[in-house]
C-alpha positions in Angstrom: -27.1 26.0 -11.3 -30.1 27.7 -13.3 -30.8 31.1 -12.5 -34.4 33.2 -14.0 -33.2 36.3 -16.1 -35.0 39.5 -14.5 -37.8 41.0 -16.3 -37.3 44.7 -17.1 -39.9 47.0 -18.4 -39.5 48.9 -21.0 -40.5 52.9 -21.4 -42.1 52.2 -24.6 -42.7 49.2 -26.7 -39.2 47.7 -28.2 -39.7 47.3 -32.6 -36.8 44.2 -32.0 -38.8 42.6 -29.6 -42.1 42.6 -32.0 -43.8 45.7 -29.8 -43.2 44.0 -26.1 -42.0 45.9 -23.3 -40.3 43.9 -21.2 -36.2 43.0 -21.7 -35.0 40.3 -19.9 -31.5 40.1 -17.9 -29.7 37.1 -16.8 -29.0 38.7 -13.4 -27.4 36.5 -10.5 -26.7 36.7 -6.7 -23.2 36.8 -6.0 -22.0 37.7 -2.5 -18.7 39.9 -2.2 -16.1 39.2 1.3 -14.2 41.8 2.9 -12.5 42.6 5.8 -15.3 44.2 7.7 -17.7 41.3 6.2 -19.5 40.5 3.1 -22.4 42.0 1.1 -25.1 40.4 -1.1 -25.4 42.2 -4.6 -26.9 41.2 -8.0 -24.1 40.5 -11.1 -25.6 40.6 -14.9 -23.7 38.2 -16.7 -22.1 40.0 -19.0 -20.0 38.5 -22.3 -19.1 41.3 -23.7 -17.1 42.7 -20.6 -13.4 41.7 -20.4 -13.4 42.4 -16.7 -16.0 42.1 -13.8 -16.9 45.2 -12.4 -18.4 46.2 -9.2 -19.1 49.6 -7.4 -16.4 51.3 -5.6 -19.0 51.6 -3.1 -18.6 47.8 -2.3 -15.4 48.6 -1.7 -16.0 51.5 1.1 -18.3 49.2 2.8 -16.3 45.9 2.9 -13.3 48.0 3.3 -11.4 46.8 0.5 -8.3 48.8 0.2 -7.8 50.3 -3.3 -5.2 52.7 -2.3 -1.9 52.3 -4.8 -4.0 49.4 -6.7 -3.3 48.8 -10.2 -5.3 50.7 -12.9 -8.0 49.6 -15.9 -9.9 51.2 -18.1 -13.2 50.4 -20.0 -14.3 52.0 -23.3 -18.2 51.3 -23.3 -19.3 52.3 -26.7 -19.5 55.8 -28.0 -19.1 56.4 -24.2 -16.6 58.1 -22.4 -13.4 55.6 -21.1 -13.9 54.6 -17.7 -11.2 53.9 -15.0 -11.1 51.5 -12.1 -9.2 50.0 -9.7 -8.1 46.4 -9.2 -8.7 44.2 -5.7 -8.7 40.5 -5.0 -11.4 39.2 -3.1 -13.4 36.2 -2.4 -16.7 35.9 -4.4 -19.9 33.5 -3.5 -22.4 32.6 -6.0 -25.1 30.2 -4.7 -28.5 28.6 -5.9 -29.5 27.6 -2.2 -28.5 24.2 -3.3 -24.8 24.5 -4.1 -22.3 27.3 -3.4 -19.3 27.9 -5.4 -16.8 30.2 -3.6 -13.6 31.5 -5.4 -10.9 34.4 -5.0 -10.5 36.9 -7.6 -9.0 40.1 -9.1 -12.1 42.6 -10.1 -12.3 46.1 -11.0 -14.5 49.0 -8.7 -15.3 52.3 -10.4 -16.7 55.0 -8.7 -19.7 55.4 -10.9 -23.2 54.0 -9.8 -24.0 50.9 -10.7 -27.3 49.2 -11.1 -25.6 45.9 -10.6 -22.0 44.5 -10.6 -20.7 43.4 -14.5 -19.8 39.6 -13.9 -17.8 39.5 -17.4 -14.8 37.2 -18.4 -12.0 37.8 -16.1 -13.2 37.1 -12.7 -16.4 35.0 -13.6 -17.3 34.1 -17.2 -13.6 32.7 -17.8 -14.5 29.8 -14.5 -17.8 29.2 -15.9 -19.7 28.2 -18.6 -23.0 29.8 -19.2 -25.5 28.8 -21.6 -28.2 31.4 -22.3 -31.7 29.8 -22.6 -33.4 32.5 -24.4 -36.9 31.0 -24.6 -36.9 29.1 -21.0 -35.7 33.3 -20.4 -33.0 31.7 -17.6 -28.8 31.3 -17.8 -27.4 27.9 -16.4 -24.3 28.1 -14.8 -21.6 25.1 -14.3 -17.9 25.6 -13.0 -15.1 24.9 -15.6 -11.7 23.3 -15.8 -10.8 26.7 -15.3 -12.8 27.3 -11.8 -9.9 28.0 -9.7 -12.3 27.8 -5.9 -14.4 25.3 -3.9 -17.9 23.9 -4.6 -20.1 22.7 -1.6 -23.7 22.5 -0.4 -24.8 25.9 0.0 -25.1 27.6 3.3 -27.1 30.0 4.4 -26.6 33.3 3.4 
């Protein structure tokens, strides 16, 4: 499945981008399931995170008990380590022509979030994603590794 990255303006031209003021993001769809439901969120594909991240508001809202889960920590760089809880939970990523549906163990921190971090364990380590700089769009195909179902999507 082949996904656009976002366009994301700039505050001021960027010198590594030869002046132009938009970065682009390869930011996906995925839909998170709970006990009390599921919610539709954007994930930015993200190799250099070990672990997929999401907000612990998710959590609250899909009722995902975090209480006496087991413990992680990121260390962003020349940031301040961050900790977060683990949860399994079933995960949806569709193109509206395909849906691949899996279970996994992800990590919520109670931080804001612009989007969920879709890194390797959880996500990148089931796919494999190829970058398509100038097309500005990330293709996405299930691996050996893709431990879910694949169907025709449904609707959301």
């Amino acid at each position: 499945m082949i996904f656009p990255c976002l366009p994301l303006p700039t505050r001021k031209p960027v010198p590594s981008l030869g002046g132009a003021s938009l970065r682009y993001r390869p930011i996906v769809p995925i839909r998170a399931f709970g006990p009390l439901g599921s919610r539709l969120i954007d994930g930015c594909v993200d190799c250099g995170s070990d672990d997929s991240i999401f907000p612990l508001s998710l959590a609250r809202t899909l009722a995902i008990d975090l209480q006496g889960a087991p413990q992680g920590k990121a260390h962003p760089i020349g940031g301040t380590v961050v900790a977060y809880h683990y949860a399994t939970i079933m995960l949806r990523l569709s193109d509206g022509l395909e849906s691949f549906e899996w279970s996994a163990t992800e990590g919520f921190v109670d931080l804001p979030m612009r989007w969920a971090l879709l890194g390797h364990a959880g996500f990148l380590d089931f796919f494999d994603a190829n970058l398509r700089g100038q097309r500005r769009e990330i293709s996405l195909m299930p691996n050996s590794a893709f431990p879910g179902v694949i169907q025709p999507a449904s609707p959301p």
